[in-house]
N, C-alpha and C positions, 0 to 999 in steps of 0.2 A: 330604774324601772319599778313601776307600783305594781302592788302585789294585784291590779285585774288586769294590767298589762302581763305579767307574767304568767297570769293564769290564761289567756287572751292568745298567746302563744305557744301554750300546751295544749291548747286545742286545735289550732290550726296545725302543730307538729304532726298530730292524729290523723288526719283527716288525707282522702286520697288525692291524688294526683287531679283527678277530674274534678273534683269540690274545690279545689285548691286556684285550679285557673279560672273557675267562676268568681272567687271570694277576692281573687286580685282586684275585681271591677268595682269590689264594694267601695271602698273607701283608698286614699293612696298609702296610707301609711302600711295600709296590708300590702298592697301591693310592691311596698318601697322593702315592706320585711321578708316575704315569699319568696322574690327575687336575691335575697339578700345570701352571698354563700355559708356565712351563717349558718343562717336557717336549712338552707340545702343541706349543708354536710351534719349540723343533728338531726335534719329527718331520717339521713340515706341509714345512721346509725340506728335508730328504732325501728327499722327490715318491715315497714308497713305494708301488709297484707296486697297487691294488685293484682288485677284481674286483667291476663294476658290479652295481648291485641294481635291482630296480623297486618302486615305492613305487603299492600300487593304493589307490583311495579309491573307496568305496562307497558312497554316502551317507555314513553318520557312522560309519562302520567303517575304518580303513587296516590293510592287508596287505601285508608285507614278501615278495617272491620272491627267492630269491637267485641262481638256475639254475644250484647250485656240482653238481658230484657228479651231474645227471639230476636235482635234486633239480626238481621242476616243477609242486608243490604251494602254494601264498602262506602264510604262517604269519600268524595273527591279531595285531598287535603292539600295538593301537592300539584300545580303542569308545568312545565317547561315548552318554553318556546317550541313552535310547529319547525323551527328548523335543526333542532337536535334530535339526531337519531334516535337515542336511548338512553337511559339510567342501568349504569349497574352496578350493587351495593359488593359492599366487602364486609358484611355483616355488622352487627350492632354491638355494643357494651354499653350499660349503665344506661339505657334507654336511649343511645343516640347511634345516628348509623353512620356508615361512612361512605359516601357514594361517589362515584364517577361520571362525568359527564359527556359522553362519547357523541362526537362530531362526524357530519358523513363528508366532508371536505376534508382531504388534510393540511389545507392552507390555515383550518381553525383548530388551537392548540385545545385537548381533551382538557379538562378542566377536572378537581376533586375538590367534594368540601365534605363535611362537619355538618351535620343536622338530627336535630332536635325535634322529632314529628308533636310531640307534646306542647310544647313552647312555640314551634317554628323558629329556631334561634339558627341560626347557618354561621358557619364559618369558612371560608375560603382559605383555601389551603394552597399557598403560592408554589411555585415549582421548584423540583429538586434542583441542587445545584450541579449535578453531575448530566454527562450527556451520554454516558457508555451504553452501548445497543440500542435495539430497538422495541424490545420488549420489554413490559414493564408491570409488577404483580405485585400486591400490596397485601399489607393486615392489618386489623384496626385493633386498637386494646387502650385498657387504663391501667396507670400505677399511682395511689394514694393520688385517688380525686383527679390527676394529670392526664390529659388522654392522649397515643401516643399512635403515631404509622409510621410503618416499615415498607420501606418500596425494597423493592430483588428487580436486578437489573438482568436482562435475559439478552444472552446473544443469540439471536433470529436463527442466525447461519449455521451454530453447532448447537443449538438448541440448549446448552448449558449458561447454567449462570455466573455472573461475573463476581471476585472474590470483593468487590467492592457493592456495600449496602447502608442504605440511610434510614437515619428515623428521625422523626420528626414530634416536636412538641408543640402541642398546645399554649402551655402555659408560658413557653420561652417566646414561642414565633419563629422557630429556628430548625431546620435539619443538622444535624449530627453524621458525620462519615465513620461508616466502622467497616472492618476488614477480615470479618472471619466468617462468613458465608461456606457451606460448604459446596465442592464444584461435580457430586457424582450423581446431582439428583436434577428430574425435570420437572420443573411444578406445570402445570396444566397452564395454560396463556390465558385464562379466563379463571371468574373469583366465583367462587362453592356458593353452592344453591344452600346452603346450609350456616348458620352461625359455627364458627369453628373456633372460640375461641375459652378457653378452659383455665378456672385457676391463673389468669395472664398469660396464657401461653396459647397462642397463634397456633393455628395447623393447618398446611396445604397436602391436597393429593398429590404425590409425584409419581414418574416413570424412572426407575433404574436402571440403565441397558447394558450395567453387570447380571442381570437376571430375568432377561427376557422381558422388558419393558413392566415386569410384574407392580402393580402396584404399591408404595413404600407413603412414607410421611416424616414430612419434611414440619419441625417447630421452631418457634422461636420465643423465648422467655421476655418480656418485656422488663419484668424486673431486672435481669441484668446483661439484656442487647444479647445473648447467647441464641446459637444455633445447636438443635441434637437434631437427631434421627431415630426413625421408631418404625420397626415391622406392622404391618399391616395385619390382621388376622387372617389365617388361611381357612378357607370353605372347604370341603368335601367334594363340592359340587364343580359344575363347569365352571370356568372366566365369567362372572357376571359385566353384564354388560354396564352396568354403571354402578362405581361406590365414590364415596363423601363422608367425610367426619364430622358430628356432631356433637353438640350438646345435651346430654341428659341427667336432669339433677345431679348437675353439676359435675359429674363424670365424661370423660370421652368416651363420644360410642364414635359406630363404624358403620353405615350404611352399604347393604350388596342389592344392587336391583337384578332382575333374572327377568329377562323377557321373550315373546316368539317372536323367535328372528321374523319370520316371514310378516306378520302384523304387528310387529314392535305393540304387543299388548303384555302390560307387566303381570306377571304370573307368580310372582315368588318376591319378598323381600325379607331378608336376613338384619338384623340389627345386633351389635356385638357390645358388647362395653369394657372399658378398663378397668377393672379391678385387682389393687392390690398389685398393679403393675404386670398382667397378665389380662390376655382377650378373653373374656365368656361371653357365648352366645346366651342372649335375650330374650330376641323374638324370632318366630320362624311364623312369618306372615301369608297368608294368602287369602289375598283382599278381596272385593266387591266384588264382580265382572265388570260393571259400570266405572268402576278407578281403574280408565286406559292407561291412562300416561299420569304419574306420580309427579306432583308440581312441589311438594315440601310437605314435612312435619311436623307437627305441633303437640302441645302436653303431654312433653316426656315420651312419645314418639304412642303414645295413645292412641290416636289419632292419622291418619293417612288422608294427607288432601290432594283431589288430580280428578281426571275427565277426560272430555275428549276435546280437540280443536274446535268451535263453534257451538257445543253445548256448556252447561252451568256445572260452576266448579261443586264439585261433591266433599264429603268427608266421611270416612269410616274409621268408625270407631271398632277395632277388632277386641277389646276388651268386652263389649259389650254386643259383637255383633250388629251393629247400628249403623245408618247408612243417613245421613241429611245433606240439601241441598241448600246451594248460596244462592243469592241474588246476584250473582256476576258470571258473565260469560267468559268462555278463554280463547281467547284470541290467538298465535302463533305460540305455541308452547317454548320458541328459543326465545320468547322477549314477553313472559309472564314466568316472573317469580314471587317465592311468596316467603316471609321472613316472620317468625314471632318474637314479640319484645315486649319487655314490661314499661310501660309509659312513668318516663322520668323527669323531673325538676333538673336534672344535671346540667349546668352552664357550660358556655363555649368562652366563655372570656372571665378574667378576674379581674 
């Protein structure tokens, strides 16, 4: 390679995610090198500055927000047939999400794939080889460049999980059978409003009922297939009525929502983080009046997005006291989620 081809490709190293998919159209050779995993794995090393997105899901609909420019409008990226119920994500790594595709017949098998809102690159992710229960709860994560899910087999009937657990690679095309699951926890039958995955390590909210159904969490290490368990942080306060584990700079936090019973309007949110291997409370929030119902989180938990059913989704910024509104309405608040992710070059195939 001549030294302006070389130089030719330190500049396109630089350059972001959104310049990057315009500059593919220019010519093919960029486009044959952009695409190239190469080129993917020394940009992901030069940690290039990007400017977070929101990924909203609407039923079978996802919308991409960028909020580059004022811009405050979702752009359509994403439908799915008028005969699929719904999308529901198992959160994102490296810029890609993991999603599910839920059927309202059950004569048509749920379907999961692999996507790429950047690229639009999908991968269909075949089915497990196992049939045990009927319940079935996943996590999405990477290990060096390889992206990897973990399905947990739940039996419906005793509501625990089965000692038998698969994961699944990308790079192979293949599930993996492993046997060390642990059997005293209940993950929730539905996948966290929240990215919950940390350092490689997956985390679901569970129920315990050595302790009064008390809220616990259940991990799983991707690096090497293992299971632990981790105390939840205790509040002062009453049972909130909804918590979630997140992400924040790159620490695990702990979401508590506190609502009135009587008008389910959220009143209070609590955010904890891990530090040092121990829970310190963060934030002790009490938002807008206008943020009825909390739809998700963004910048480092900065930020509080939610609304009402049929008005425009809001955001509050309690750092700053500041309140703005979106160009999007919220439709059934069980089937509008909202997920942030850094827009990625990362491949679904080698």
């Amino acid at each position: 390679m001549n030294l302006g081809a070389d130089l030719e490709m330190e500049v396109l190293l630089r350059l972001r995610v959104k310049s990057l998919m315009r500059f593919k159209c220019v010519q093919r050779s960029w486009n044959n090198l952009i695409k190239s995993p190469y080129f993917v794995n020394r940009r992901s090393k030069l940690h290039i500055l990007e400017n977070p997105s929101l990924l909203i899901i609407e039923k079978s609909r996802l919308k991409l927000l960028t909020c580059e420019g004022g811009n405050e409008k979702p752009i359509l990226i994403k439908s799915f047939p008028k005969y699929i119920e719904r999308i529901e994500s198992y959160g994102s790594c490296n810029g890609v999400f993991c999603l599910k595709v839920i059927y309202p017949d059950e004569t048509w098998r749920n379907k999961l794939i692999a996507w790429n809102p950047t690229t639009n690159e999908v991968h269909h992710i075949p089915r497990a080889p196992s049939f045990c229960g009927k319940g079935f709860l996943y996590g999405f994560g990477a290990v060096n460049d390889d992206f990897k899910i973990v399905k947990l087999n739940i039996n419906v009937t005793t509501k625990m999980l089965y000692p038998l657990v698969e994961v699944y690679n990308l790079s192979t095309k293949s599930w993996k059978i492993i046997y060390n699951c642990p059997l005293t926890m209940v993950p929730h039958q539905r996948p966290s409003r929240y990215n919950a995955l940390v350092n490689g390590v997956y985390h679901w909210i569970t129920r315990s009922p050595q302790y009064n159904n008390a809220p616990n969490i259940l991990c799983f290490n991707f690096l090497n297939n293992k299971f632990q368990q981790l105390q939840a942080p205790n509040s002062h306060h009453s049972m909130p009525s909804y918590c979630d584990v997140i992400e924040i700079k790159g620490s695990l936090g702990y979401a508590m929502q506190y609502q009135n019973c009587l008008y389910m309007r959220l009143l209070e949110l609590e955010i904890w983080v891990m530090d040092q291997n121990r829970w310190t409370k963060k934030y002790m929030i009490k938002p807008d009046m206008s943020i009825y119902h909390m739809c998700g989180l963004w910048n480092d938990c900065a930020e509080i997005l939610g609304g009402k059913a049929g008005q425009l989704l809001k955001s509050y910024d309690h750092h700053r006291n500041k309140l703005r509104q979106f160009q999007i309405e919220i439709p059934e608040l069980n089937h509008f989620w909202i997920y942030e992710f850094v827009p990625s070059m990362a491949p679904l195939s080698k």
